[in-house]
N, C-alpha and C positions, 0 to 999 in steps of 0.2 A: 504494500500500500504506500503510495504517496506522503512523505512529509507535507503536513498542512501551512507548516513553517516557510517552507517553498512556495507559494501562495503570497502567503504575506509581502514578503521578502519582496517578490515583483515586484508588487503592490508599492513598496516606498520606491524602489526605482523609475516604475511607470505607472501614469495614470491611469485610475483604477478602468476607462474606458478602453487600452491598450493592454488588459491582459485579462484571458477568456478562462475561466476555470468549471463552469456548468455545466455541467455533462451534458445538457440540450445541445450547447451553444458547440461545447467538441465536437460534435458528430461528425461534424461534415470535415472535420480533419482528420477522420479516422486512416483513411488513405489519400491516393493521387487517381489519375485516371487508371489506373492498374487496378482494379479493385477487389483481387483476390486479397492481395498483401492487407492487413489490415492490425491496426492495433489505435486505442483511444487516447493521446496523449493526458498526460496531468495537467499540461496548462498550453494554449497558444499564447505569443506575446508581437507582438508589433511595434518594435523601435522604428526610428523613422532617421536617426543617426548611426555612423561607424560608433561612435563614444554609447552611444545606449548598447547597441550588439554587446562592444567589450565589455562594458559592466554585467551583462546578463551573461557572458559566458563567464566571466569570474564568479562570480551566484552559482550557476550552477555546477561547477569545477569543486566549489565547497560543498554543495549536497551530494558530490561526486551521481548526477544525473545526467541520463542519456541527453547530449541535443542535438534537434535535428532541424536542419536549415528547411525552408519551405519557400517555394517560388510562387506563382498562381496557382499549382497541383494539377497542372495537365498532362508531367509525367505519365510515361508507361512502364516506369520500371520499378514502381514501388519504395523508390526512395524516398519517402518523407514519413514514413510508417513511424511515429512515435513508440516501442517496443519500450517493455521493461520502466514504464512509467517517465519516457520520456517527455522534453520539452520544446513545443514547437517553438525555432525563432522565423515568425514569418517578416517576409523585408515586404510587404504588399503595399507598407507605407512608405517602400524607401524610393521614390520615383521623380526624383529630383535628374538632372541633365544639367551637368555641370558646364562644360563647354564642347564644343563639336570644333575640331579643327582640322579642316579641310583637305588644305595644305600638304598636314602631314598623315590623312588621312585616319584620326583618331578622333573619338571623342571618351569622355570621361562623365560617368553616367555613374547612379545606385542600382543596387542588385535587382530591385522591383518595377525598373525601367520595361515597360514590355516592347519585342522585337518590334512592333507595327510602329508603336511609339517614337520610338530612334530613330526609322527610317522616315518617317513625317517630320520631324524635326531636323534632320540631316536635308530633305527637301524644301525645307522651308529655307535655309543659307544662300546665301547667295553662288549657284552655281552646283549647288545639291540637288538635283533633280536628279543627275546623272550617277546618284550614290546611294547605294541602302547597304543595312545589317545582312550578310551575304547568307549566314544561318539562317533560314526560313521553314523549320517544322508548319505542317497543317496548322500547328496551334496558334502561330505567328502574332495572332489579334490578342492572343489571351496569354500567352509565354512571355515569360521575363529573363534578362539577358543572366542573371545570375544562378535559376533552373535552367539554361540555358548553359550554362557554362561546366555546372555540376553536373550534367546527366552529356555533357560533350556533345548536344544535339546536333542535327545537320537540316534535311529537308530537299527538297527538291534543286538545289544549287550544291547537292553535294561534290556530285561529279566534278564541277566545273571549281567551285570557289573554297570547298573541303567544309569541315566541319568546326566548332565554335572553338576547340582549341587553337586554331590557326589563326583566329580572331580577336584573342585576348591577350594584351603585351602584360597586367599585372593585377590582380587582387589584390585588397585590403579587405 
């Protein structure tokens, strides 16, 4: 069973509308589009910073709990399965677009940027029309570049432009 202290705990680091502990409200985290894999996490949490993430993985590093990153959950591979009472860190709020640079053909974006997203804002630059996110899963509308990044997706530009590790020069 879950420490209830783990709960709390969030609680003072994020507002209490930023982290989901009611088993109603878990359900829909119980998996990804994979939907065999399945387990109920103990809490979903939503930072919307790098500095909130780090805080929550030092939190739960001390309850020594499972955590497990979570993109929009469109995966097929069952990677966000909170097991053994883990803790989802979902980044759904992290969807900020830092800068888009052209140029050098980069932009620096949060994990919960989804693919459609970057490349409408890469087209929106002046001279971006000619540029999108080369990763393109079916999910493209609803996939975020950081499930994207984890689960090394591709899509129909594989052949041609390779898959999301080819695309990524650095996480934080």
């Amino acid at each position: 069973m879950a420490d209830p202290a783990i709960i709390s705990d969030l609680r003072q680091l994020l507002p209490a509308d930023r982290v989901l502990s009611d088993p109603a409200e878990l359900f829909v985290y119980e998996s990804d589009g994979f939907t065999i894999a399945k387990a109920r996490p103990t809490a979903v949490v939503f930072p919307t910073t790098s500095e909130e993430v780090a805080a929550i993985v030092r939190l739960l590093i001390k309850y020594d709990v499972p955590i497990v990153p979570r993109g929009s959950g469109t995966g097929l591979a069952g990677g966000c399965a909170a097991y053994e009472h883990g803790v989802i860190i979902s980044t759904a709020k992290m969807t900020k677009i830092f800068k888009i640079d052209l140029a050098n053909r980069v932009a620096h974006v949060q994990a919960g940027v989804r693919n459609l997203q970057l490349s409408d804002a890469v087209a929106l630059e002046k001279g971006g029309a000619a540029f999108h996110f080369a990763p393109d899963p079916s999910s493209q509308r609803a996939s975020t570049i950081g499930g994207n990044a984890s689960t090394n997706a591709g899509g129909i530009h594989t052949l041609k432009d390779f898959v999301t590790s080819n695309h990524v020069l650095g996480i934080e």
